[in-house]
C-alpha positions in Angstrom: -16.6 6.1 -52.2 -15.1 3.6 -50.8 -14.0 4.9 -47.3 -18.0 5.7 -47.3 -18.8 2.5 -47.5 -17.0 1.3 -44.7 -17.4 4.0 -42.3 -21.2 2.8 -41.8 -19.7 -1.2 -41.2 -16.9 0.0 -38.7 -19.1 1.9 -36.6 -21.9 -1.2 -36.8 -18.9 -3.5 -34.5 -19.3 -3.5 -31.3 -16.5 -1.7 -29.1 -14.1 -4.0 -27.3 -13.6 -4.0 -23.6 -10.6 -4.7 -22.5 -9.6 -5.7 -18.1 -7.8 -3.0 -16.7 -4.6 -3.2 -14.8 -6.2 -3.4 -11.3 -9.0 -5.8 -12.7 -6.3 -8.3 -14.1 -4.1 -7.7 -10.8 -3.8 -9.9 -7.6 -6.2 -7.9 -4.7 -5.7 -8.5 -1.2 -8.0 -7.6 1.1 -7.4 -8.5 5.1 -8.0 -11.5 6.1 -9.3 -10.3 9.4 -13.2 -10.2 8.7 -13.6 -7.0 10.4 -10.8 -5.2 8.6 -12.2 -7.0 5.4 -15.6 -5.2 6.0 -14.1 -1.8 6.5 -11.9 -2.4 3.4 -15.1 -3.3 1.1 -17.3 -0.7 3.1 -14.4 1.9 2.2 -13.0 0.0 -1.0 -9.5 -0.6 -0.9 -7.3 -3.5 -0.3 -4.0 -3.8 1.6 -2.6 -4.5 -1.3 -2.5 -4.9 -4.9 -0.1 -6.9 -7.3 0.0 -5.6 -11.0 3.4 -7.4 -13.1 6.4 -7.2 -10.5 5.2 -4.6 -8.4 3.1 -4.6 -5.1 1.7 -1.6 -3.8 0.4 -1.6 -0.1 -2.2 0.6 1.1 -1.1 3.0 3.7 -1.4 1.7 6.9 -2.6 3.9 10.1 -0.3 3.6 13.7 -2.2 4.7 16.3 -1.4 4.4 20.3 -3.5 1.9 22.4 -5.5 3.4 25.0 -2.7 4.0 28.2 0.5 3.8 25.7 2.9 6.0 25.0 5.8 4.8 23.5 5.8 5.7 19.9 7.8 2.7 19.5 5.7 -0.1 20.1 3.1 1.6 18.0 5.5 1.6 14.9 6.3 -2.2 15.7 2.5 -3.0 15.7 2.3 -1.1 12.2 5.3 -2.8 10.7 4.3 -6.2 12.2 1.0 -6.0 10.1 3.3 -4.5 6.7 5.6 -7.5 7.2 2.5 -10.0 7.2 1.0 -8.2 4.4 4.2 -7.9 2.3 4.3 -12.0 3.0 1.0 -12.9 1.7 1.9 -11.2 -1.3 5.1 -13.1 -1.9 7.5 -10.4 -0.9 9.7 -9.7 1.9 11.4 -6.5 3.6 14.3 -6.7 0.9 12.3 -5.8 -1.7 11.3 -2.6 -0.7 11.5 0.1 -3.2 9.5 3.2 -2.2 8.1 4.1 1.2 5.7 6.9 1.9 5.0 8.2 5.5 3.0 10.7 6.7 2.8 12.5 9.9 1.0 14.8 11.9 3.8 15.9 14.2 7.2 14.9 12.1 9.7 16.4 14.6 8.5 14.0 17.4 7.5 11.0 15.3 10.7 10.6 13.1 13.2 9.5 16.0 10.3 6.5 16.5 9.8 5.4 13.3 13.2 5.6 11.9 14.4 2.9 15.2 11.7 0.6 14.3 11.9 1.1 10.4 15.8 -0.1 11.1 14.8 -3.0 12.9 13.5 -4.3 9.3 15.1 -2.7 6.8 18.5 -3.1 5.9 20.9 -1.4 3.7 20.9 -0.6 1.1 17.4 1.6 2.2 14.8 2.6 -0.2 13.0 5.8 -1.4 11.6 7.5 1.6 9.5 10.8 1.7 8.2 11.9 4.9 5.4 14.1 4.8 3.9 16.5 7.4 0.3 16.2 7.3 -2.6 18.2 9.6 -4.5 15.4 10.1 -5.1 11.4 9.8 -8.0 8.9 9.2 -8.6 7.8 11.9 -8.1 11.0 14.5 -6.5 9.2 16.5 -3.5 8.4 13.8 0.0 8.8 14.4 1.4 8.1 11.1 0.2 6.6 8.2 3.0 4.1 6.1 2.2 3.6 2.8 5.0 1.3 0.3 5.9 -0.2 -3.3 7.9 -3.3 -2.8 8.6 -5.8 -5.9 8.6 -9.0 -6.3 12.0 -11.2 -6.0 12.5 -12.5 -9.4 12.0 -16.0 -8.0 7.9 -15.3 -8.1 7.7 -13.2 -10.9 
């Protein structure tokens, strides 16, 4: 009889609502305003820091109008991950995971392996490469998504 009693009281309290992860994390959004208005038009961040662990959004390498060189495209791209990776308190070394993806992987790989050497050292993280048919925006190369986290210093 007692258990009966109770049941009624227990289901009288209010439900607690806890955060979520993401809601207690660290968001950054650009801090270009026009990227910042495509981000909250789209809703995602460049990246988000949750414990020890930062997780970029993928960024999009695209050719200029007139270029070429696959090269200076993935040296724009990794320009904007090293500022981003910065603002969040990290640096190239603590890289963990990198995910790429890649319309046309047989012509982009010699590319983005050169320029992804130019900032990261040994030892080298996860990589997976992934052959995709298609980007946003069309006009995408590759798209470079990464975990880095945090050096223990700013944890």
């Amino acid at each position: 009889m007692k258990s009966i009693a109770i049941l009624p009281l227990l289901l009288a309290i209010p439900a607690v609502s806890t955060a979520g992860a993401r809601q207690e994390a660290k968001v950054l959004l650009s801090e270009d305003p026009e990227e910042r208005k495509f981000q909250e038009a789209w809703g995602y961040a460049d990246a988000v820091i949750t414990g020890d662990t930062i997780y970029l959004s993928g960024v999009v390498v695209g050719l200029r109008p007139g270029e070429t060189d696959l090269k200076i495209a993935y040296e724009r791209a990794f320009k904007r991950i090293g500022a981003i990776l910065t603002r969040a308190g990290a640096s190239w070394d603590d890289v963990v995971d990198i995910t790429s993806f890649h319309p046309d992987l047989t012509t982009q790989m010699p590319a983005i392996v050169a320029v992804k050497k130019q900032y990261i050292g040994n030892p080298p993280p996860a990589w997976t490469a992934i052959q995709v048919s298609r980007l946003i925006p069309n006009s995408g190369i590759t798209e470079i998504k990464m975990v880095a986290k945090l050096p223990k210093a700013r944890r």
